[in-house]
C-alpha positions as CSV (number, residue, x, y, z in Angstrom):
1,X,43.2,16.0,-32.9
2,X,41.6,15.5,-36.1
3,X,38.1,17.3,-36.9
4,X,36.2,14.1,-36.7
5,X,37.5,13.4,-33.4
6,X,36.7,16.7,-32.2
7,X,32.9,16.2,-33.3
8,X,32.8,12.6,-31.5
9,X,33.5,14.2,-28.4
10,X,31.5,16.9,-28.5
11,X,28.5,14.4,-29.3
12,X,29.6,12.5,-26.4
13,X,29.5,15.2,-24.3
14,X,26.2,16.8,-25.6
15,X,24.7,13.0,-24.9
16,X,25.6,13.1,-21.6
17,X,24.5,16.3,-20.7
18,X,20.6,16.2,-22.5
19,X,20.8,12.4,-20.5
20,X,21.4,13.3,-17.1
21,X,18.3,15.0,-16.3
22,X,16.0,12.3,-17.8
23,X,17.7,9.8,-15.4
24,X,17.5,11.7,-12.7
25,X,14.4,11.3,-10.2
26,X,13.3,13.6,-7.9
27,X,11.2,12.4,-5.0
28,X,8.9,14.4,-2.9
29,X,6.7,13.3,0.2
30,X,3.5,11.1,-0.1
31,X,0.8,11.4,2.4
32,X,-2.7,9.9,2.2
33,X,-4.9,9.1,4.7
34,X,-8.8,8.2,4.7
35,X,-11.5,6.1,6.0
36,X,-13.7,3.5,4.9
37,X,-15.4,0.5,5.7
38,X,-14.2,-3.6,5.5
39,X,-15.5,-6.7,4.8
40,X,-13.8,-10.2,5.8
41,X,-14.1,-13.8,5.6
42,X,-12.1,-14.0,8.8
43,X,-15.4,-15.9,10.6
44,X,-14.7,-14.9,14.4
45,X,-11.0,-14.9,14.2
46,X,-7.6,-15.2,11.9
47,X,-7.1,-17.6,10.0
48,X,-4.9,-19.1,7.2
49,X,-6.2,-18.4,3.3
50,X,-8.9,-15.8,5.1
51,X,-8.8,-12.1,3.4
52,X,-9.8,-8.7,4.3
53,X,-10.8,-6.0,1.6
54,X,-11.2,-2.3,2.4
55,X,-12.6,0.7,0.8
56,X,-13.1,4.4,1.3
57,X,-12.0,8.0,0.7
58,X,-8.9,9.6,1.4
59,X,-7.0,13.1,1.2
60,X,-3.5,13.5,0.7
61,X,-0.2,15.2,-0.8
62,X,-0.2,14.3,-3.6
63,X,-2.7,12.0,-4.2
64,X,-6.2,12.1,-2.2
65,X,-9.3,10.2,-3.3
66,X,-10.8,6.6,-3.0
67,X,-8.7,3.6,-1.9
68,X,-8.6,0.3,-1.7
69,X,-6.7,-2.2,0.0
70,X,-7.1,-6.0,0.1
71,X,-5.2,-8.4,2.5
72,X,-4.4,-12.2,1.9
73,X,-4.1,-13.5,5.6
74,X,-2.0,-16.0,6.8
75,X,-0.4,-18.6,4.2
76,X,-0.7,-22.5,4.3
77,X,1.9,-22.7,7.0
78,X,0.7,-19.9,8.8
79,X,-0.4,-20.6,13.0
80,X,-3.3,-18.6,13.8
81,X,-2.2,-19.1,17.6
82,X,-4.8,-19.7,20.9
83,X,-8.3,-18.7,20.3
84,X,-8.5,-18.8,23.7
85,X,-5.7,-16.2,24.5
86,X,-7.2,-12.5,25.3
87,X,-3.5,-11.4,23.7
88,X,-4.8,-11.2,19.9
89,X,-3.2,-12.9,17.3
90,X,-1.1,-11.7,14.8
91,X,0.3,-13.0,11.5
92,X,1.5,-12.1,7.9
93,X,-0.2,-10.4,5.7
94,X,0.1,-9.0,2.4
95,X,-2.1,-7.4,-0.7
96,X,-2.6,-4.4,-3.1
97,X,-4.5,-1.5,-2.9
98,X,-5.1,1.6,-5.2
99,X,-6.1,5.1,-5.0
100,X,-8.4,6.4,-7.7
101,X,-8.5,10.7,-7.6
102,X,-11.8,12.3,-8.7
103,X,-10.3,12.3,-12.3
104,X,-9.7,9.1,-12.8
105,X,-6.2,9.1,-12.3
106,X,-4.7,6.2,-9.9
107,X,-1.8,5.0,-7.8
108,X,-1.3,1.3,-7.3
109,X,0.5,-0.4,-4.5
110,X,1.7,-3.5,-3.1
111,X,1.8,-3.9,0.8
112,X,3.1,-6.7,3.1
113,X,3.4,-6.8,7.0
114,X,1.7,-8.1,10.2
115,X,-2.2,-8.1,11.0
116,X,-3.1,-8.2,14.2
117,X,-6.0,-8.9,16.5
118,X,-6.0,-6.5,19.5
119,X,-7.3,-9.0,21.7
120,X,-10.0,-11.6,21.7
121,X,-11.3,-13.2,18.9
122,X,-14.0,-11.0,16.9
123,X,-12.0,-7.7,18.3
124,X,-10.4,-5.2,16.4
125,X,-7.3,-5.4,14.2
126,X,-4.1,-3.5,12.5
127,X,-1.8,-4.0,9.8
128,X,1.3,-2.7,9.7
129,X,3.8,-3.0,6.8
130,X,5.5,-1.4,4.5
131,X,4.2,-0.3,0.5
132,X,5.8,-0.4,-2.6
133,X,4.6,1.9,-5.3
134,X,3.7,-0.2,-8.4
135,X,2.8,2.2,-10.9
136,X,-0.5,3.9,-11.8
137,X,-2.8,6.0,-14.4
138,X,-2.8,9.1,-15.6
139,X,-0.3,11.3,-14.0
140,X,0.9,8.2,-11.9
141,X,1.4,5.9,-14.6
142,X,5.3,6.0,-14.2
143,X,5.4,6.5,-10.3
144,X,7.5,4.4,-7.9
145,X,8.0,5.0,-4.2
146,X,8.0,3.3,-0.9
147,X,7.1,3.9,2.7
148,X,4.9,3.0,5.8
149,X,1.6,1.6,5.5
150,X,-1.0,0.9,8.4
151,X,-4.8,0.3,8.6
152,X,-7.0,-0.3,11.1
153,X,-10.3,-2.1,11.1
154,X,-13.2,-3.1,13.2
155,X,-15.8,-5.6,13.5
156,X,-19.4,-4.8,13.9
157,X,-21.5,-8.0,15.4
158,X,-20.2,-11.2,17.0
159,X,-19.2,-14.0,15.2
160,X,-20.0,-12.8,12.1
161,X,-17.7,-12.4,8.9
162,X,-17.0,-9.0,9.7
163,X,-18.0,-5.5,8.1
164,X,-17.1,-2.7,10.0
165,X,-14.9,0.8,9.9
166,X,-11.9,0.9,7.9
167,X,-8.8,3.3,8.6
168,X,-5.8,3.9,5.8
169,X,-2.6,5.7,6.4
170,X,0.5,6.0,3.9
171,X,3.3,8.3,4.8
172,X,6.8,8.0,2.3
173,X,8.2,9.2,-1.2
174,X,6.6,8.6,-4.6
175,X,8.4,10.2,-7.6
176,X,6.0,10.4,-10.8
C-alpha cells in the first residue's frame, strides 16, 4: 500500500470517528405541566371551524414557564353529533402551542387528537393527542421530540363563548 493510500484511509477513518458523535442524539425525558385559563368561540357546544386558545404557566423537566396552546376544532366534514345527547361529543382536533421560560427561551409544538365534551352541551371538555416537537429559541432552537399531550378545560357561564380554567400536561422525549 502506497503512502497516499495509507493517508486516504486514515482521513476516512478520522471522518468517521469526529462524525459519529455529532449525528448522534441523545434524548432525555420532558415533563411540563401547568394551568391556565381558555377562551372559545365554541357558543354552547362543538362545532366545525370553532377554536379554543389556552394560556398559563407551567413547571417542568426541562422546560417550565408559560404555555400556550390553540385548538382548530372540527374540519368542514366534521359531525358535531346530538346536542341533545347527555354523552358529550367528541371530535378532531389539532393546533400549536409554545412554552416561553422566564428567559425568553421557547419550545414550540404541534398537537393533534380528540376533544371532547364530558357531557352536555356547555360542560367541560379534554383533548387528548399526541405532540410533536417543532423546534424553538434559545437553547431549544434545535429540539425535536414527541409524546402525550392532554388538556383540560372548563366553561364558566351558560351559553356563552366560554372562558374558564385551563389544564396542560406533556409527558415524552425532547432532545435539544
Amino acid at each position: 500500500m502506497n503512502r497516499q493510500m495509507r493517508w486516504g484511509i486514515l482521513l476516512v477513518v478520522l471522518g468517521m470517528l469526529v462524525s459519529a458523535p455529532l449525528s448522534a442524539q441523545t434524548f432525555s425525558a420532558l415533563n411540563a405541566s401547568g394551568s391556565g385559563r381558555n377562551e372559545s368561540n365554541c357558543f354552547h357546544t362543538f362545532f366545525p371551524g370553532c377554536t379554543v386558545s389556552a394560556s398559563g404557566t407551567s413547571t417542568g423537566t426541562p422546560i417550565g414557564g408559560d404555555w400556550i396552546l390553540r385548538l382548530d376544532i372540527g374540519g368542514p366534514t366534521s359531525q358535531n353529533g346530538s346536542t341533545t345527547s347527555p354523552q358529550g361529543v367528541c371530535i378532531p382536533g389539532a393546533g400549536a402551542g409554545t412554552i416561553t421560560e422566564t428567559g425568553g427561551d421557547t419550545l414550540s409544538f404541534n398537537a393533534v387528537g380528540t376533544v371532547c365534551e364530558e357531557g352536555v352541551s356547555s360542560g367541560p371538555y379534554v383533548f387528548i393527542g399526541t405532540y410533536r416537537i417543532t423546534g424553538g429559541t434559545g437553547r431549544f432552537a434545535a429540539a425535536i421530540g414527541t409524546g402525550s399531550a392532554s388538556a383540560a378545560y372548563g366553561r364558566e357561564g351558560t351559553f356563552t363563548r366560554g372562558a374558564g380554567y385551563a389544564l396542560l400536561q406533556l409527558t415524552g422525549s425532547i432532545s435539544y
